[in-house]
C-alpha positions as CSV (number, residue, x, y, z in Angstrom):
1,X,-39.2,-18.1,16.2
2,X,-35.9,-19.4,14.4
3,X,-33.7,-21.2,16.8
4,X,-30.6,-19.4,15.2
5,X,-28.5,-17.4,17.6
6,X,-28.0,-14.5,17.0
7,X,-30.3,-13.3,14.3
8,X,-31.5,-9.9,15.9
9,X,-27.9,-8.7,15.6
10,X,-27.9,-8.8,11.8
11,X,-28.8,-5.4,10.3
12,X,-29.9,-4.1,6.8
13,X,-28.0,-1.3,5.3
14,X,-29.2,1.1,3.0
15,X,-26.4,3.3,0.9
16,X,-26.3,6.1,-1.3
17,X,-23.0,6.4,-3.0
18,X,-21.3,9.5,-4.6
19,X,-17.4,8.7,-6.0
20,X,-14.7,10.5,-8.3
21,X,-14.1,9.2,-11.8
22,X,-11.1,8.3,-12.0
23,X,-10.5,9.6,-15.4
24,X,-11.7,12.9,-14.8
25,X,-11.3,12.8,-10.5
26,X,-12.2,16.6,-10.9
27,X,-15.5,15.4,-11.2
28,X,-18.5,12.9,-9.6
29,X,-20.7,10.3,-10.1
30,X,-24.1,10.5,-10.3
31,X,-25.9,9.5,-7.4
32,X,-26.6,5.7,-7.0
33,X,-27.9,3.5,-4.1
34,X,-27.3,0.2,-2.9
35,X,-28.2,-2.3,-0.3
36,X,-26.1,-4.6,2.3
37,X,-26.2,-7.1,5.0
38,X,-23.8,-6.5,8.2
39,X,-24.5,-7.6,12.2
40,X,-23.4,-5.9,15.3
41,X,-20.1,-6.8,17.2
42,X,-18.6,-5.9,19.9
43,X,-17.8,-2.4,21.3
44,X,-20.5,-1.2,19.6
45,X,-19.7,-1.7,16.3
46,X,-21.3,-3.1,13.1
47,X,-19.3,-5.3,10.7
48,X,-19.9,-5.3,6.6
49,X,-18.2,-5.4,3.6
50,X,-16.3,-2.4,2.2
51,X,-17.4,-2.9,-1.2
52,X,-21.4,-2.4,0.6
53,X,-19.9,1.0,1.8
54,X,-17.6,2.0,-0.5
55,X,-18.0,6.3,-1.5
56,X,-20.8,6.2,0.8
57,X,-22.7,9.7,1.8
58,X,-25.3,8.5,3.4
59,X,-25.1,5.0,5.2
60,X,-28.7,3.8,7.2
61,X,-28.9,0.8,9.3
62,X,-32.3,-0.6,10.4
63,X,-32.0,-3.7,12.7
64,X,-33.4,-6.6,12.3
65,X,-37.3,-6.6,13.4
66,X,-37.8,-2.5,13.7
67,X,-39.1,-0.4,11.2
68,X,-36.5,2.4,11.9
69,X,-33.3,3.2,9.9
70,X,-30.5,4.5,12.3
71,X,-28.0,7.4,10.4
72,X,-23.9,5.6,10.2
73,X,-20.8,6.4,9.7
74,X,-17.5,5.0,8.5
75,X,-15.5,3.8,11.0
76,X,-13.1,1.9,9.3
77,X,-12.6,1.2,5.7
78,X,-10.5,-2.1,4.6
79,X,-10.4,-2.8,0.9
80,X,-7.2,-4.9,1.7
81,X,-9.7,-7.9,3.0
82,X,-12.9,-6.1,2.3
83,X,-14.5,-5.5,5.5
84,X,-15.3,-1.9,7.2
85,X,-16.7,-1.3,10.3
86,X,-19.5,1.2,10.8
87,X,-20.5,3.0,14.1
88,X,-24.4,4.4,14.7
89,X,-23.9,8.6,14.7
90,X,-24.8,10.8,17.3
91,X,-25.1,9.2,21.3
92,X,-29.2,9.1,21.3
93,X,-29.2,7.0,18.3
94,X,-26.7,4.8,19.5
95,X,-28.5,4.2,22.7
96,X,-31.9,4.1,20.9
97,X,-30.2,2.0,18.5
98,X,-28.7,-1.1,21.0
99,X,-31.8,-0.5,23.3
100,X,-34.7,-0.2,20.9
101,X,-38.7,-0.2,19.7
102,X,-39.2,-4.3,19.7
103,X,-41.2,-3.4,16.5
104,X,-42.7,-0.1,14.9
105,X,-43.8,1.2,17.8
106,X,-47.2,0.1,18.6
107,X,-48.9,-2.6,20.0
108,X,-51.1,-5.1,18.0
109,X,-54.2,-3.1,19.4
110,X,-52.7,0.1,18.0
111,X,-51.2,2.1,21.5
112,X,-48.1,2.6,22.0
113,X,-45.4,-0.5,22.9
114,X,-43.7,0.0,25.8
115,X,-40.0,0.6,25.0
116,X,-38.3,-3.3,25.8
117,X,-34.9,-2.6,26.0
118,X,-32.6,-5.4,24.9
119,X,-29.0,-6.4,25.1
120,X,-26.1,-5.2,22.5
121,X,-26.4,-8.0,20.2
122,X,-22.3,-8.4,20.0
123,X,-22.3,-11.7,18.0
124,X,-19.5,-13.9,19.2
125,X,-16.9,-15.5,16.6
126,X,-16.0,-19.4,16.0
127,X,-12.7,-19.9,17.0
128,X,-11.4,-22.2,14.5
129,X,-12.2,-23.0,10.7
130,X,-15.3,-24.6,9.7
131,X,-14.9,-28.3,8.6
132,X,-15.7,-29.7,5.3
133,X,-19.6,-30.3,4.9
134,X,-20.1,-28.7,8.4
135,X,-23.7,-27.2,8.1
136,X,-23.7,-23.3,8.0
137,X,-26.7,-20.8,8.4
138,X,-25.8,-17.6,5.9
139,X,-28.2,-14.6,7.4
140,X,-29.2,-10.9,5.8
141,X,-31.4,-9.1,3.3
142,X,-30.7,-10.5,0.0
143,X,-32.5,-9.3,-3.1
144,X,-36.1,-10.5,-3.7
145,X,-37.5,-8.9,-0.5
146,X,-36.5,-6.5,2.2
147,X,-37.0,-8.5,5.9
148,X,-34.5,-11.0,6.8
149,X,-33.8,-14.3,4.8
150,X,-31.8,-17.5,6.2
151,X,-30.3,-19.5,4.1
152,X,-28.7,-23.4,4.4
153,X,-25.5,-24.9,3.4
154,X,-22.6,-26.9,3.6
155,X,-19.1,-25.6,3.7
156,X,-17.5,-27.1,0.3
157,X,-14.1,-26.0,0.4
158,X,-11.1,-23.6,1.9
159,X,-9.0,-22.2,-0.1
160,X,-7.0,-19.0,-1.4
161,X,-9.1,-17.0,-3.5
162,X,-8.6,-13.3,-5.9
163,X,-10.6,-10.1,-4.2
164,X,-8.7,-8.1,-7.3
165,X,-6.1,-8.8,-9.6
166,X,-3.4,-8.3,-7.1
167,X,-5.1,-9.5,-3.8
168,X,-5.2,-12.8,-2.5
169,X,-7.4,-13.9,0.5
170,X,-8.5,-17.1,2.7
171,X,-11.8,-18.0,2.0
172,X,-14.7,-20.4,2.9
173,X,-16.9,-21.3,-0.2
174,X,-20.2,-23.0,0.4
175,X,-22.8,-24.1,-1.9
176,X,-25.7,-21.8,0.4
177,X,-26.9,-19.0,-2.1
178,X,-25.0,-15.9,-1.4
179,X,-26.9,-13.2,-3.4
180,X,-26.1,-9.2,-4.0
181,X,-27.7,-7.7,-0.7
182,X,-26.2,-10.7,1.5
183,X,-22.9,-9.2,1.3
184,X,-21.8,-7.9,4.9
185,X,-24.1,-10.5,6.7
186,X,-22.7,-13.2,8.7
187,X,-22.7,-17.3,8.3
188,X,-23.4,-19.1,11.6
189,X,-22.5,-22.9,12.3
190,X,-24.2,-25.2,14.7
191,X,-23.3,-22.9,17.7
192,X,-24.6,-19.9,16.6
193,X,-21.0,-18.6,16.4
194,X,-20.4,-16.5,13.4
195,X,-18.1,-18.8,11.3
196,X,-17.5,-16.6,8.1
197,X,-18.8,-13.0,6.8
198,X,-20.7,-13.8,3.2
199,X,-19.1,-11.2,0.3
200,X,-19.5,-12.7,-2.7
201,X,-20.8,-15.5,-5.1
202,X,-19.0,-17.0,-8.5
203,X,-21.1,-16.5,-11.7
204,X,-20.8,-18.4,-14.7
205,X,-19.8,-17.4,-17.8
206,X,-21.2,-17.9,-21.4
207,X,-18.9,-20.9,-21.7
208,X,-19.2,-22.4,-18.5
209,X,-21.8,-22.3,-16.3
210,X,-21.6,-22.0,-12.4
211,X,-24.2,-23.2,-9.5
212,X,-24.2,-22.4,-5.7
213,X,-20.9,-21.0,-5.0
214,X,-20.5,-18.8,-2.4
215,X,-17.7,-17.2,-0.3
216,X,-17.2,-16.1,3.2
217,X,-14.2,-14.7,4.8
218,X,-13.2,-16.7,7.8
219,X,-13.8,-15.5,11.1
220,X,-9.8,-15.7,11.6
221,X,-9.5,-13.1,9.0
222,X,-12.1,-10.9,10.5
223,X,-10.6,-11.0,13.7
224,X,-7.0,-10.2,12.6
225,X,-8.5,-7.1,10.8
226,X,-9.9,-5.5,14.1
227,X,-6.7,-6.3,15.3
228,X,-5.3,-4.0,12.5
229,X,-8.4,-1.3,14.0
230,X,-7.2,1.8,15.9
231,X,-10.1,3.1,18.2
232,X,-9.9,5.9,16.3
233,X,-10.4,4.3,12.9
234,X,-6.5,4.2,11.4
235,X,-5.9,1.0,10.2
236,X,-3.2,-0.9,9.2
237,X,-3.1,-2.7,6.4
238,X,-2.6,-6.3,5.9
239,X,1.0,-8.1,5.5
240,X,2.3,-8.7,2.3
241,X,4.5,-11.6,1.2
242,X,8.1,-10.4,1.2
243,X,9.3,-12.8,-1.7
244,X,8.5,-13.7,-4.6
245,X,8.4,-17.8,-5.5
246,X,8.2,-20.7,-8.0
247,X,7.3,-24.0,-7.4
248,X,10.6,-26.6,-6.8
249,X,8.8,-29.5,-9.0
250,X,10.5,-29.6,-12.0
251,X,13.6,-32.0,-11.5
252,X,15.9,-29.8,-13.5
253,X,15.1,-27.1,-11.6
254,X,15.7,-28.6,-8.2
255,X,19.2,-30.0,-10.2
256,X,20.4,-26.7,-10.8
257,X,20.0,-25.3,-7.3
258,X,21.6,-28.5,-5.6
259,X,18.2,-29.3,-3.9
260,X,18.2,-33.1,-2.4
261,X,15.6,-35.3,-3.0
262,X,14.8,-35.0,0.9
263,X,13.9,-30.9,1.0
264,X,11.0,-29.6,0.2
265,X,9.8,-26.3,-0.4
266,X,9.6,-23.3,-2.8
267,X,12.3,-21.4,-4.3
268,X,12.4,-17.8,-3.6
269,X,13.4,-16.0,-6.9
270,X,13.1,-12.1,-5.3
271,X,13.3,-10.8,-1.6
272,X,12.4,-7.6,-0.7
273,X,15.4,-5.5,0.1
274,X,14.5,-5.1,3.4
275,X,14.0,-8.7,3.9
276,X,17.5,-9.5,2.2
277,X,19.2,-9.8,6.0
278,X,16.8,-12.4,6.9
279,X,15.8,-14.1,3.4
280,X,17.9,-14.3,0.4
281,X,17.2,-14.9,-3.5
282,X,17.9,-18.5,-4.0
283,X,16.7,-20.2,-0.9
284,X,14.5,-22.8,-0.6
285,X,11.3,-22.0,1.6
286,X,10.7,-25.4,3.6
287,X,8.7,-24.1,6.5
288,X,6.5,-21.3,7.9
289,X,6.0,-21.5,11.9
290,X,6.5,-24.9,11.7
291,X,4.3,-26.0,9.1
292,X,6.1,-27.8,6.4
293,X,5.9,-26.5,2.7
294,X,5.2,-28.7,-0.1
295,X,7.0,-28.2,-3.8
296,X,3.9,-26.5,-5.0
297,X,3.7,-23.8,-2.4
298,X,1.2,-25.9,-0.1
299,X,1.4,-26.5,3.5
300,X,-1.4,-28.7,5.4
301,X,-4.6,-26.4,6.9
302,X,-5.3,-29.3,9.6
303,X,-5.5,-32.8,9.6
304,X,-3.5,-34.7,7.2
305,X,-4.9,-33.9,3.8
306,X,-6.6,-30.6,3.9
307,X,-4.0,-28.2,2.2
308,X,-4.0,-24.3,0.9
309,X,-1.2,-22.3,-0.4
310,X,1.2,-21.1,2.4
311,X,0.4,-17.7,1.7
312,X,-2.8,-18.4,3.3
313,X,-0.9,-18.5,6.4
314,X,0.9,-15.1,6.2
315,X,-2.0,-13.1,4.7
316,X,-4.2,-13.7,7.6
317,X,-1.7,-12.5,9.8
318,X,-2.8,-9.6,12.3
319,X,-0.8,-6.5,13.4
320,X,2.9,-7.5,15.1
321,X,2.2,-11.4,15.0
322,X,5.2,-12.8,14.4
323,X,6.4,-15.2,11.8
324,X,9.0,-18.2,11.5
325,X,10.8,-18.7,8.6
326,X,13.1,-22.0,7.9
327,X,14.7,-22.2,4.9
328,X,17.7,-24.3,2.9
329,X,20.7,-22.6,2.4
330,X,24.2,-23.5,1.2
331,X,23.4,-27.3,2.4
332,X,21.7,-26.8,5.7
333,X,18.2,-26.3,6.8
334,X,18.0,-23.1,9.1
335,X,15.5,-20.8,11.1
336,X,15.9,-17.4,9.6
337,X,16.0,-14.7,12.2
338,X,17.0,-11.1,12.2
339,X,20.2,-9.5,13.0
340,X,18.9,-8.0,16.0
341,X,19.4,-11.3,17.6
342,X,15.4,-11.9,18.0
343,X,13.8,-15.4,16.2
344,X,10.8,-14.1,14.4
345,X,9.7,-11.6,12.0
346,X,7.0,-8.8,12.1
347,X,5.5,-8.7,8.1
348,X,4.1,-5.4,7.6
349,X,2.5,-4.4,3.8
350,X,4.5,-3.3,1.5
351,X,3.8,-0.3,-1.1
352,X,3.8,-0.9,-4.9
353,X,4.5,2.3,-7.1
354,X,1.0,1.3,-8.8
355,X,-1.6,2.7,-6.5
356,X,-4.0,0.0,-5.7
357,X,-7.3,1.2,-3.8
358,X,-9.4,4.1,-4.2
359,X,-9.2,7.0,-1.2
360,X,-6.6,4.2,0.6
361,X,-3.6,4.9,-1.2
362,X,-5.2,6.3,-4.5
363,X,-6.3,9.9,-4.3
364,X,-8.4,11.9,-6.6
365,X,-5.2,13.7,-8.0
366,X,-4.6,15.1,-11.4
367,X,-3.1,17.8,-13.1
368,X,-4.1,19.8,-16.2
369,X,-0.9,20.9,-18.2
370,X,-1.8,23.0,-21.0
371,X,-4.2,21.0,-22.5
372,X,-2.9,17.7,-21.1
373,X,-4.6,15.4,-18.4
374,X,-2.3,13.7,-16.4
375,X,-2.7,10.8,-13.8
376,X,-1.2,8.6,-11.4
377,X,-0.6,5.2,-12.5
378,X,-3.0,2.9,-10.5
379,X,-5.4,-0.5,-10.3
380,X,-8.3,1.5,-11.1
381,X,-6.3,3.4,-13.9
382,X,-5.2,-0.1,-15.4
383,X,-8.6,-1.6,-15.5
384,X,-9.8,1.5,-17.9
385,X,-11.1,0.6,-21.2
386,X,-8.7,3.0,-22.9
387,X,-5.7,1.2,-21.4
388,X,-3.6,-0.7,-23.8
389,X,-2.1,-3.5,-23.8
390,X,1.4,-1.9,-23.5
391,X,0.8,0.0,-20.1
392,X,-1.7,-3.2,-18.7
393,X,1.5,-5.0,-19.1
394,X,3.6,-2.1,-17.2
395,X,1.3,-1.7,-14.5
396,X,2.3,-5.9,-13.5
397,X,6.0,-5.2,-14.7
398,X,6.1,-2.1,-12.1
399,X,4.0,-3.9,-9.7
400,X,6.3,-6.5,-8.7
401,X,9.2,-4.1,-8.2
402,X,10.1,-3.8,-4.4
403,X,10.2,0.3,-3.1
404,X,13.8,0.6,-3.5
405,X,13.5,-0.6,-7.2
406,X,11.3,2.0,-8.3
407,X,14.3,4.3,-9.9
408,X,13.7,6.9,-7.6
409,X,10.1,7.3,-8.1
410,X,7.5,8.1,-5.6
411,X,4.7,7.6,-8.4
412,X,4.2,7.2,-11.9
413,X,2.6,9.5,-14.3
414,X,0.0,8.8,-17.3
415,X,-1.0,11.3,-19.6
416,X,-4.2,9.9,-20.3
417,X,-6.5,12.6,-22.1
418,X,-5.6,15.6,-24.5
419,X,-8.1,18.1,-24.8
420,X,-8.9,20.0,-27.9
421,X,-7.6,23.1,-28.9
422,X,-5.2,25.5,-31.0
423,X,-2.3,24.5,-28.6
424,X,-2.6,20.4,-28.7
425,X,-3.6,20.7,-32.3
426,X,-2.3,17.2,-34.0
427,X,-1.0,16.0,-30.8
428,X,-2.1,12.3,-30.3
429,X,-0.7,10.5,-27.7
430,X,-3.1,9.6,-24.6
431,X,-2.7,6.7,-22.0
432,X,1.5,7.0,-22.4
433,X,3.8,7.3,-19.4
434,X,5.3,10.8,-18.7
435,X,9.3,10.4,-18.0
436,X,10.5,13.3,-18.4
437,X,9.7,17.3,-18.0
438,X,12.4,19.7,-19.6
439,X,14.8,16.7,-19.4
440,X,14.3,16.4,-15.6
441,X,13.2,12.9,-14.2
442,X,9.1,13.0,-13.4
443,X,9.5,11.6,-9.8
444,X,5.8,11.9,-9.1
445,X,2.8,13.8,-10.2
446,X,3.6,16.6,-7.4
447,X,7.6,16.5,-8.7
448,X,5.6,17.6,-12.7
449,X,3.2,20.0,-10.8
450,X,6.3,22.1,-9.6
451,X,8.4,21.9,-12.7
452,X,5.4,22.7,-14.6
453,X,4.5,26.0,-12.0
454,X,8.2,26.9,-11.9
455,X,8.0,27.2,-16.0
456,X,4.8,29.7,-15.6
457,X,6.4,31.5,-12.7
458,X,9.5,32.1,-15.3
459,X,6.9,33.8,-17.9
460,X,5.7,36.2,-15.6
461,X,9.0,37.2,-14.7
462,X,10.0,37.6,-18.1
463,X,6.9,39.7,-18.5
464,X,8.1,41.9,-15.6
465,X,11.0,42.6,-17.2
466,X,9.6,42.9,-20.9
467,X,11.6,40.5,-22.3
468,X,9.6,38.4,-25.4
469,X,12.2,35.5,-25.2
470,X,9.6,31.7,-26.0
471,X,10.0,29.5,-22.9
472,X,9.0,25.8,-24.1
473,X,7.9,22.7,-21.8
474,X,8.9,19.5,-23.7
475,X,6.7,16.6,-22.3
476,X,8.5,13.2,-22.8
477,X,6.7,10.2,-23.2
478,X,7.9,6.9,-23.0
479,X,7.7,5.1,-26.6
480,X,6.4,7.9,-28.6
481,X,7.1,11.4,-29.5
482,X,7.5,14.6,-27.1
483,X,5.2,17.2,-27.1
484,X,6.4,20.5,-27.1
485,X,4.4,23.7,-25.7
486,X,5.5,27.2,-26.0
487,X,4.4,28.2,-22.4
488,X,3.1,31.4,-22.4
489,X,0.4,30.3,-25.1
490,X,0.4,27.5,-22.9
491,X,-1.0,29.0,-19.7
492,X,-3.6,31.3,-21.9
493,X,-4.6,27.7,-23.6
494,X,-5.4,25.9,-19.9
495,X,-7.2,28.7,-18.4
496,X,-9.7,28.5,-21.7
497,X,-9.9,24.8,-21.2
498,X,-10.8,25.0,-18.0
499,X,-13.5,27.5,-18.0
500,X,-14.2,25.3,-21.3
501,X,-14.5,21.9,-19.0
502,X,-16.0,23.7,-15.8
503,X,-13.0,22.8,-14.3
504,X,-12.3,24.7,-10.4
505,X,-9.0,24.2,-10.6
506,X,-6.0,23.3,-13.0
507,X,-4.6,20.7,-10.5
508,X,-5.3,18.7,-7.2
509,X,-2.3,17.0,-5.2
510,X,-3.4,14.9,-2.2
511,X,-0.7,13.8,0.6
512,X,-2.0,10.2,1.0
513,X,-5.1,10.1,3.8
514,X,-4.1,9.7,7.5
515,X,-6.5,7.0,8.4
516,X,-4.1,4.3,6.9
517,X,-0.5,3.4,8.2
518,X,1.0,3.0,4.9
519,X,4.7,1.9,5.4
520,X,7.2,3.5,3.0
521,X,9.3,0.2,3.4
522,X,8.6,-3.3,4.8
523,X,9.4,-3.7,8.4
524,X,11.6,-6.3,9.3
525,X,11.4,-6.1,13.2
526,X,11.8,-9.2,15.0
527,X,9.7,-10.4,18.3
């Protein structure tokens, strides 16, 4: 027997996934099915990655050494630092689960094995960070078989590293192989402590080829996401950096803000609005709690020479830690603090007008106008093969605007499809921003909905009253022509489409989804 710790908590999980397109979010994907590694904590809990889970509709766990697969649920689903927690359904299984067969069933003589119960198998945590070319064990069910497989590396390096184009995380990378089906499963060191959860390896490319890179996510980032866990599985999502930055290198640079030779730090070139009592545009960043910030952004992890971008340090932040900020202004070095007289600050995310994660803060919303499809702007949206160059660039241009510089918008709306018929005939002009409706600001996708029902709603008065006077919609799109529809031919054109299409209804609009504290603005609240 293997004198890793903790083995029998580690779990295979078995998923069939069902999603919305998000083109067409009227409709689903076929059925696929996937596999995942993830290991029990405590309170009766299992931990894995969200990607493993993602769209899941039927989740089954088998432990490792039984034969059985034990029905899950969703618990808690965190695409922000991709982890999700998972819960065994229905009381007998969950007690059959933590206290169960010791193999399948039967004894090597063929009666029946006396049920062994056995202890929850709540794997305990490292404390600290892993050191470079400490020895780690990476455990789960990677592809090439279906029992359990233990693999051997060394830690290589710690650094900041891209879940998605817009997400940033602290990560271990090792040189242990970290295959699909080990995502979810957990990385012990010498102590049998669970230093790092494995979710994902670096393939090469056709120009450059890549060998035995994995990553973990530190334990200090797994434990300041169940921090972030409501019992009840609403979660908070992780802090977001407040400011933006550039690097105060270049001598000209530091010239032309009156930075001495003896500060260091980063110059902040944006503050979020609700930040601007505490930060301002044009400080110098020297220090975050205490740990001094180098000219390119870097502070020191430990020691004296193992650094990582000082985002590292706020991103891994859990719910209502507070944060330090010292920064030069007008001449002096100072501790920023909020008004309320308090020394630190609580981060909290912060929205961005482009929707960012599927059934988080991106819906399956559309709405059928005539014979127009029309979107939300998001991620998933962006990363389309239809989207041009033009709106790739908008989505990072909107992206970086803070809530209150969004114009008044609570979304933003892409006509990204036109459907064929009599009423679109010649119009062209798919994957362009909506603006304006009738020469009203679009605010949101909701805002168009309602303009667009209030213009039907006129018709059928005007039928009441027998009057034959056209009512147009004018759609108008941002760099390129307006389409025009007379709306009575309008409405008869839709309900053809849609019978057309096998399409239930002409629109969905989805208020957000409760299990996620999503702030409307940043929260500034000291501690």
């Amino acid at each position: 027997m293997s004198s890793l710790k903790g083995k029998e908590g580690v779990c295979r999980i078995e998923v069939s996934r069902v999603d919305w397109i998000v083109l067409q979010p009227w409709q689903r994907t076929q059925q696929t099915k996937a596999t995942g590694s993830g290991f029990v904590i405590d309170g009766e809990r299992i931990l894995t990655n969200a990607h493993v889970v993602k769209a899941a509709v039927d989740i089954r766990v088998r432990p490792s050494g039984s034969t059985r697969r034990f029905l899950a649920k969703v618990l808690t689903y965190a695409p922000d630092v991709d982890l999700a927690l998972l819960v065994i359904a229905g009381d007998k299984e969950k007690t059959d689960f933590f206290s169960s067969w010791g193999g399948n069933g039967t004894e090597g003589n063929g009666s029946p094995q006396t049920k062994r119960p056995r202890k929850s198998f709540g794997l305990e945590f490292a404390d600290d960070l892993p050191a470079l070319q400490e020895s780690v064990h990476v455990v789960g069910y990677p592809t090439g078989g279906t029992t359990i497989c233990v693999t051997e590396g060394v830690v290589s390096r710690i650094d900041l590293t891209a879940i998605s184009t817009f997400n940033m995380m602290l990560a271990i990378q090792v040189d242990s192989a970290v295959n699909p089906g080990n995502s979810g499963g957990p990385a012990f060191n010498k102590e049998g402590k669970v230093t790092g959860v494995a979710f994902r390896k670096k393939t090469g490319t056709k120009s450059k080829s890549v060998d035995n890179i994995g990553y973990l996510i530190p334990a200090k980032v797994v434990k300041a996401f169940l921090r972030r866990c409501n019992a009840k599985g609403t979660y908070t999502l992780s802090p977001a950096m407040p400011y933006r930055w550039h690097p105060l290198e270049n001598k000209s640079l530091r010239l032309a803000h009156a930075v001495p030779d003896s500060i260091h730090g980063v110059l902040l070139t944006s503050v979020c609005p609700s930040f601007e009592d505490i930060l301002q545009k044009g400080d110098v960043l020297t220090k975050i709690d205490d740990k001094a910030v180098a000219d390119d952004g870097q502070v020191i992890l430990r020691g004296t020479d193992e650094l990582v971008q000082h985002a590292g340090l706020l991103l891994a932040k859990h719910v209502d830690e507070p944060v330090v900020f010292s920064v030069y202004r007008d001449g002096k070095e100072i501790a920023c603090a909020p008004p309320n007289g308090k020394k630190s600050v609580i981060l909290r995310d912060i929205p961005t007008i482009v929707r960012r994660w599927k059934n988080v803060d991106l819906m399956p919303e559309y709405l059928i106008l005539g014979a127009l499809v029309m979107l939300p702007f998001s991620w998933p949206l962006r990363s389309e093969s239809k989207c041009g160059l033009q709106l790739q660039s908008a989505a990072f241009d909107w992206y970086k605007r803070w809530p209150s510089e969004w114009e008044g918008n609570d979304a933003l709306v892409i006509l990204v499809d036109v459907f064929s018929h009599e009423l679109s005939f010649s119009y062209i002009r798919p994957w362009r921003r909506v603006v304006k409706y009738n020469g009203v600001i679009i605010r949101s996708l909701k805002h168009l909905q309602e303009l667009w029902q209030a213009s039907c709603d006129s018709v059928q008065d005007q039928n009441i009253d027998n009057e034959e006077k056209p009512t147009f919609a004018r759609i108008e799109l941002e760099n390129d022509d307006d389409v025009v529809f007379e709306v009575k031919t309008a409405i008869h054109a839709q309900e053809e489409i849609l019978r057309t299409h096998q399409i239930a209804k002409s629109f969905q609009i989805i208020d957000g989804n409760p299990k996620y504290n999503l702030e409307k603005v940043a929260g500034n609240t000291g501690d």
